[in-house]
N, CA and C atoms as a LAMMPS dump frame, in Angstrom:
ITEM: TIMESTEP
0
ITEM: NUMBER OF ATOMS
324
ITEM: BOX BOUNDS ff ff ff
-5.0000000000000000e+02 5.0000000000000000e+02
-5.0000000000000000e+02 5.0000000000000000e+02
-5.0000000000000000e+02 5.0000000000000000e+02
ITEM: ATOMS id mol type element x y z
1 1 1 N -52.129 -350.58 -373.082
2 1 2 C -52.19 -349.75 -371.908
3 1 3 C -50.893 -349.896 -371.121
4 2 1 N -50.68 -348.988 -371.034
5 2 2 C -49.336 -348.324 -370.089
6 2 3 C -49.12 -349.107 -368.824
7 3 1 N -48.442 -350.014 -367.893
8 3 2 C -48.506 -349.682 -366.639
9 3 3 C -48.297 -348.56 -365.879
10 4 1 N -48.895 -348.39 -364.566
11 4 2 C -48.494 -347.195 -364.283
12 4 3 C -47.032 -347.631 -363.094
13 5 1 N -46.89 -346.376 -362.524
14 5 2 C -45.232 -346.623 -361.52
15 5 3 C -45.724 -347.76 -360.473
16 6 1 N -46.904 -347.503 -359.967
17 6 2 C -47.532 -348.379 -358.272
18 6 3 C -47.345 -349.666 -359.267
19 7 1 N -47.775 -350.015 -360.173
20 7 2 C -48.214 -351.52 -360.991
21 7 3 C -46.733 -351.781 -361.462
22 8 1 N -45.644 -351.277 -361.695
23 8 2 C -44.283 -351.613 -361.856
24 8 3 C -43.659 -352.177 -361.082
25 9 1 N -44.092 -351.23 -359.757
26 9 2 C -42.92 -352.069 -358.439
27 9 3 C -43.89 -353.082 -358.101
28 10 1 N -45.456 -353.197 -358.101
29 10 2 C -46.105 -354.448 -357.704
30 10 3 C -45.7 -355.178 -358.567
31 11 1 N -45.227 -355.543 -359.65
32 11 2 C -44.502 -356.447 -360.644
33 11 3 C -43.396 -356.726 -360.511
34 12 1 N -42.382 -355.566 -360.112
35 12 2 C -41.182 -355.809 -359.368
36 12 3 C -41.138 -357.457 -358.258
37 13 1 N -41.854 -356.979 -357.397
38 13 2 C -42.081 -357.54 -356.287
39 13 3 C -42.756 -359.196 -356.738
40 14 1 N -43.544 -358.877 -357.43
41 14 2 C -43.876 -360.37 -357.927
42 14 3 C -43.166 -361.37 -358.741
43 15 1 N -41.927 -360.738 -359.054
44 15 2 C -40.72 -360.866 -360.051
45 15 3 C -39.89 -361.916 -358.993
46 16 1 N -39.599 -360.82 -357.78
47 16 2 C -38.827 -361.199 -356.649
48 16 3 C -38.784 -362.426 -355.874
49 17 1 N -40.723 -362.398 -355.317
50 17 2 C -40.78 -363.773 -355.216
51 17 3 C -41.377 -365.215 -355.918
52 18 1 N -41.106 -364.433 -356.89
53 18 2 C -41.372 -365.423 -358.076
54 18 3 C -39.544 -366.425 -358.152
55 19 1 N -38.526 -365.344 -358.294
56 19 2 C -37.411 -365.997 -358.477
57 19 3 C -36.866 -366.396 -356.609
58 20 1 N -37.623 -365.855 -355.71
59 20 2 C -36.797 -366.797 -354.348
60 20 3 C -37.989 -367.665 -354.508
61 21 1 N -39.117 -368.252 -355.255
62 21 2 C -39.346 -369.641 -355.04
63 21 3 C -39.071 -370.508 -356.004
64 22 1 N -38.472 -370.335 -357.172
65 22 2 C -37.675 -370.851 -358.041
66 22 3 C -35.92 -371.359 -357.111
67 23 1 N -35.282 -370.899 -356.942
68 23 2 C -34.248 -370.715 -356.45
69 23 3 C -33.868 -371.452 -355.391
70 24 1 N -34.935 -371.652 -354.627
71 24 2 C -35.399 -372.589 -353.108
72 24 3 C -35.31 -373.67 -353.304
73 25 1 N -36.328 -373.52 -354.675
74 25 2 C -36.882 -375.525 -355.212
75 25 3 C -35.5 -375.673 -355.56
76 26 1 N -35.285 -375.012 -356.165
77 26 2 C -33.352 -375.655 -357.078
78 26 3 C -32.323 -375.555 -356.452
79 27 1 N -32.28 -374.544 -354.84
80 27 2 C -30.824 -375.213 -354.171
81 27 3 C -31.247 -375.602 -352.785
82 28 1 N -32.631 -376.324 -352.516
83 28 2 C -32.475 -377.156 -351.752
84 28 3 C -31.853 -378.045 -351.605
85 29 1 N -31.879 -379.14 -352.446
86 29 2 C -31.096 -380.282 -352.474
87 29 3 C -29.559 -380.292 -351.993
88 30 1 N -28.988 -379.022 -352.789
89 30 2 C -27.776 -378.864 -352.477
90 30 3 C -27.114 -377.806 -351.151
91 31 1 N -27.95 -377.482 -350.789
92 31 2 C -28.055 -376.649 -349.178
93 31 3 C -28.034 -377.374 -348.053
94 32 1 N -28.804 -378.704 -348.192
95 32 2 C -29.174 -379.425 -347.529
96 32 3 C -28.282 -380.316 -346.982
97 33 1 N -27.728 -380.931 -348.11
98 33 2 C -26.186 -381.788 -348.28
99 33 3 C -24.822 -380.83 -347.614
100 34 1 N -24.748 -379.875 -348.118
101 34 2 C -23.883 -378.848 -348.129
102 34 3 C -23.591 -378.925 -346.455
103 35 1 N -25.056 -377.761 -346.169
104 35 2 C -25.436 -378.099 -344.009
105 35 3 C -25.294 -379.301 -343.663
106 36 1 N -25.664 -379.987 -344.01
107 36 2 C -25.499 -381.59 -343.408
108 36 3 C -24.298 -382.033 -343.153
109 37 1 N -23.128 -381.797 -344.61
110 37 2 C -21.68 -382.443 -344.513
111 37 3 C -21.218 -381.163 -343.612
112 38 1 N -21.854 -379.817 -343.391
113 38 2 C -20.662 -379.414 -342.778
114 38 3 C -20.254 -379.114 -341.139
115 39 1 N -21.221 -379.63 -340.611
116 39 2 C -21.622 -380.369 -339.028
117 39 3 C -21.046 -381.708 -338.963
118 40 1 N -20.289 -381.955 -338.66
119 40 2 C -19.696 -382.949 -338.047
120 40 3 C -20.053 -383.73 -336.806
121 41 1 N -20.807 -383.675 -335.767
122 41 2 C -21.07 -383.384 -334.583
123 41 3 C -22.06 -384.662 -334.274
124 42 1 N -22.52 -385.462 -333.57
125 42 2 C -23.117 -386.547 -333.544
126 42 3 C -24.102 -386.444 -332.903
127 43 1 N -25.523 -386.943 -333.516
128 43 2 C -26.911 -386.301 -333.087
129 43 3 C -27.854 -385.915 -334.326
130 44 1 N -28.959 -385.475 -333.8
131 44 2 C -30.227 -385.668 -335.045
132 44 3 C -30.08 -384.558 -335.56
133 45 1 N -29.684 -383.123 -335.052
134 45 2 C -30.162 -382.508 -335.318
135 45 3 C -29.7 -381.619 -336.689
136 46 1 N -28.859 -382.129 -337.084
137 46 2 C -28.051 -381.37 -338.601
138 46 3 C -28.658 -382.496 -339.769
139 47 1 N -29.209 -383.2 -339.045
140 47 2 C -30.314 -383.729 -340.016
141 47 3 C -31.538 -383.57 -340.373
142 48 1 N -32.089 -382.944 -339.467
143 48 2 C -33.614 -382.052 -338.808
144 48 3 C -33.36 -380.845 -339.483
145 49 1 N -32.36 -380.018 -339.095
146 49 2 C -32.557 -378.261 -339.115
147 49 3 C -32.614 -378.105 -340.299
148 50 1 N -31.259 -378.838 -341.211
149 50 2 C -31.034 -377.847 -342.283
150 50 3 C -32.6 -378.034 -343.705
151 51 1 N -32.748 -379.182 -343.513
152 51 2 C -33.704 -379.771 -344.193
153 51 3 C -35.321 -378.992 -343.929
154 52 1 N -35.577 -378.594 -342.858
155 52 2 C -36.557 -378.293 -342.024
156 52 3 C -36.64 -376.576 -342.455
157 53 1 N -35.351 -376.563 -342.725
158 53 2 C -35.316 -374.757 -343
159 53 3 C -35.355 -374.606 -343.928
160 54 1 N -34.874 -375.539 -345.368
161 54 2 C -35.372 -375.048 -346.627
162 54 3 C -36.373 -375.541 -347.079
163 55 1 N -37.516 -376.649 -346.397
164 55 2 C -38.87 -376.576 -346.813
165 55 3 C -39.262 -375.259 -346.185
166 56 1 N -39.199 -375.081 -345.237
167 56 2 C -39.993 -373.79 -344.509
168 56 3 C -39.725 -372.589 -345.283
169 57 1 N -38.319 -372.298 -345.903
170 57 2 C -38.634 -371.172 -347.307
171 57 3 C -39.258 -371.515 -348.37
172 58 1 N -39.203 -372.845 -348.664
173 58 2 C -39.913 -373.329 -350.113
174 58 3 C -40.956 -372.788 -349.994
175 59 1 N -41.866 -373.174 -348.461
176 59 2 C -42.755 -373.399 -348.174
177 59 3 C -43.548 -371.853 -348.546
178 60 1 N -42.744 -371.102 -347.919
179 60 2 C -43.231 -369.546 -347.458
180 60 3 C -43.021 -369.188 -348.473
181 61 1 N -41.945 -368.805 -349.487
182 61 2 C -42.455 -368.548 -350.638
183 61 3 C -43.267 -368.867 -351.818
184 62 1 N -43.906 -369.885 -351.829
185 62 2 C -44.853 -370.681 -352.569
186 62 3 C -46.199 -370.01 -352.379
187 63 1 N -46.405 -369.752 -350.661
188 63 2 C -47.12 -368.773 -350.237
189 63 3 C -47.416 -367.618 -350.93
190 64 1 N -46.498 -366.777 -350.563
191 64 2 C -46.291 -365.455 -351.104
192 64 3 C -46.639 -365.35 -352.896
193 65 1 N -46.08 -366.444 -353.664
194 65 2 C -46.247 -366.53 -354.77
195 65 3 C -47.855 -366.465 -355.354
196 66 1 N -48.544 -368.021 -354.782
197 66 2 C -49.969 -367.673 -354.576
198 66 3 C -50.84 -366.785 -354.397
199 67 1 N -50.082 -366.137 -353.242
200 67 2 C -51.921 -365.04 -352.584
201 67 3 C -51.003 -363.549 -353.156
202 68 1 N -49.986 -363.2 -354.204
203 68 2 C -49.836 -362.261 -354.758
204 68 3 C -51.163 -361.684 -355.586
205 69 1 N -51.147 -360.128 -355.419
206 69 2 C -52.37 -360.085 -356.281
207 69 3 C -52.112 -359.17 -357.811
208 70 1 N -52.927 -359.331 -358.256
209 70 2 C -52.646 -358.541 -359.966
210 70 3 C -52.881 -356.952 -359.471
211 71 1 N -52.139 -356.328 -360.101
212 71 2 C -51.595 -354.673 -359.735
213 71 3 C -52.805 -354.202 -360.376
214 72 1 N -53.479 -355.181 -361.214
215 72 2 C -54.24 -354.049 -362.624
216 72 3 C -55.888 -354.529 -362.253
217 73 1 N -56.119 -355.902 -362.226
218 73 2 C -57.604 -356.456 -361.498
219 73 3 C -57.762 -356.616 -360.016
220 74 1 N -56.448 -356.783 -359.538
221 74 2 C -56.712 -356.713 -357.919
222 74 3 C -56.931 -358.228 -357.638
223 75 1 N -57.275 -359.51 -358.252
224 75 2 C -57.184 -360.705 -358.101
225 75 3 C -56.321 -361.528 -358.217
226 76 1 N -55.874 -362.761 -357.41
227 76 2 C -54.549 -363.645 -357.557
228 76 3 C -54.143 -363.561 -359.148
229 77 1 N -52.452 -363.435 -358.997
230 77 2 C -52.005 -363.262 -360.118
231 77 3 C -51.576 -364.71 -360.628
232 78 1 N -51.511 -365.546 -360.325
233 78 2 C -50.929 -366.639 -360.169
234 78 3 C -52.352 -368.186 -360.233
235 79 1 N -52.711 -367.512 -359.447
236 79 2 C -53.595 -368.86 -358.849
237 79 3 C -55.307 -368.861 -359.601
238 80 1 N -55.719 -369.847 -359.261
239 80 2 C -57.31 -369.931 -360.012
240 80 3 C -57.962 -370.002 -359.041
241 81 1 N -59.376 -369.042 -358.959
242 81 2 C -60.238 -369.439 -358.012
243 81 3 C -61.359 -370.58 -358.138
244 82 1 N -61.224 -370.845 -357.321
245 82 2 C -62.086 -372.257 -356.866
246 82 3 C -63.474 -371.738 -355.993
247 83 1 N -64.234 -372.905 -356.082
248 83 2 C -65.214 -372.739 -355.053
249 83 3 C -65.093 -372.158 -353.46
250 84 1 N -63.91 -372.506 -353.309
251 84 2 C -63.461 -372.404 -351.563
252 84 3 C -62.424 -371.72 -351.6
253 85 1 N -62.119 -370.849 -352.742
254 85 2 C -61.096 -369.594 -352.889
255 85 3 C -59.79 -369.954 -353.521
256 86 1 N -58.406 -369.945 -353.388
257 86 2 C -57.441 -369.793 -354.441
258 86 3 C -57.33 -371.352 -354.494
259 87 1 N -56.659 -371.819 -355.975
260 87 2 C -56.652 -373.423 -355.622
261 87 3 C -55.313 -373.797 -355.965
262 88 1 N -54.531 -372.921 -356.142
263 88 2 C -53.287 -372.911 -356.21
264 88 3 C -52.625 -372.726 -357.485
265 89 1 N -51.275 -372.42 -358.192
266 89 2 C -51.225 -371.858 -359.392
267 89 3 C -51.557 -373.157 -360.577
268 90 1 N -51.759 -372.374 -361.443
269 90 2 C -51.898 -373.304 -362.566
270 90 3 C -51.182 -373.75 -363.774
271 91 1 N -50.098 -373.009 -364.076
272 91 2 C -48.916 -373.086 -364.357
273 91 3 C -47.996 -372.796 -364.072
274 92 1 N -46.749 -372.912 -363.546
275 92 2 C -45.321 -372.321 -362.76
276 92 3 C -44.942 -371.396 -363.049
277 93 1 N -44.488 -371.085 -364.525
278 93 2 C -44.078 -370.798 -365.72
279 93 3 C -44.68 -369.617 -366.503
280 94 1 N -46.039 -369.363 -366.074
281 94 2 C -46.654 -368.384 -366.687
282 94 3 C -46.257 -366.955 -366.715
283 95 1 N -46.656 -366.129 -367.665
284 95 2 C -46.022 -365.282 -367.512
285 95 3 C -47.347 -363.383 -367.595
286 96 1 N -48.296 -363.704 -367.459
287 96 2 C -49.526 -363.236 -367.454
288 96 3 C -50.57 -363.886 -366.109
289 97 1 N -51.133 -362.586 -365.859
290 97 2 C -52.571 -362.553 -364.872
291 97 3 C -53.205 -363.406 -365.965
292 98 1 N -53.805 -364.789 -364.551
293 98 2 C -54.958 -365.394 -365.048
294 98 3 C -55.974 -365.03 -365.323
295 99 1 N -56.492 -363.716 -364.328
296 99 2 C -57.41 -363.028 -365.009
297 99 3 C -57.744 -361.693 -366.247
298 100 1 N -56.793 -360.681 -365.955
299 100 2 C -57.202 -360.039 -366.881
300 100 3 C -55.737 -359.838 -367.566
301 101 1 N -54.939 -361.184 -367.564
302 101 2 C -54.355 -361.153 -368.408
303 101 3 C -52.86 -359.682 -368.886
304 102 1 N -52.575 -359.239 -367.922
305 102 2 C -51.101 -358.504 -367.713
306 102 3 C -50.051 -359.304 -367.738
307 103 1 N -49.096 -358.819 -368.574
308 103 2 C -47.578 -359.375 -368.789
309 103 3 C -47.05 -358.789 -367.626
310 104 1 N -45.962 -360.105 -367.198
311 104 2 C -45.232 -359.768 -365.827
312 104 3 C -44.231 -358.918 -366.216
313 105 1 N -43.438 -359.144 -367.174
314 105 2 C -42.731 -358.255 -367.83
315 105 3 C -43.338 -357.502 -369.551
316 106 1 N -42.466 -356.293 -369.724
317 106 2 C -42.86 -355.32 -371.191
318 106 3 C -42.288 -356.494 -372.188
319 107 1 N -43.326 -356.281 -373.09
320 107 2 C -42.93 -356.916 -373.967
321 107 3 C -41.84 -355.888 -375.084
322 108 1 N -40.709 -356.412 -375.782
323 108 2 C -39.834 -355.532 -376.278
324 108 3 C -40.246 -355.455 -377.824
């Protein structure tokens, strides 16, 4: 079965923040250091901010990643439901709806 155009760009989009929460996890470390050495200035706070601002994207896109929903079942694309609702993803890496099973990308 075909996707249709609406289920393309909702894949688009799940593509998107799929790779800014990839991207986050992997140049925090070095964002962090980066902001840090390049304040000079004496005080807490270039130790606070910069650090503080790339959990808070990690954070928010991890979000977004989670409560994404499948274009084709309408349920988390990502995550497993639990008794008390999403329980968070179950593999990072995956590349298919847990539930009814849609490729994020065409297969060639």
């Amino acid at each position: 079965m075909k996707p249709t155009e609406a289920q393309i760009k909702a894949l688009q989009r799940i593509i998107l923040w799929r790779r800014i929460h990839w991207l986050s996890f992997v140049l925090s470390l070095p964002a962090v250091l980066i902001l840090t050495g390049a304040f000079q200035k004496p005080g807490w706070w270039p130790y606070v901010i910069p650090p503080a601002l790339t959990i808070g994207v990690y954070a928010f896109s991890w979000y977004r990643v989670n409560r994404v929903r499948c274009p084709r079942c309408g349920d988390f694309f990502f995550a497993q439901r639990g008794p008390f609702g999403p329980m968070g993803t179950n593999f990072p890496l995956q590349r298919r709806c847990r539930h009814c099973g849609m490729a994020i990308r065409r297969s060639n």
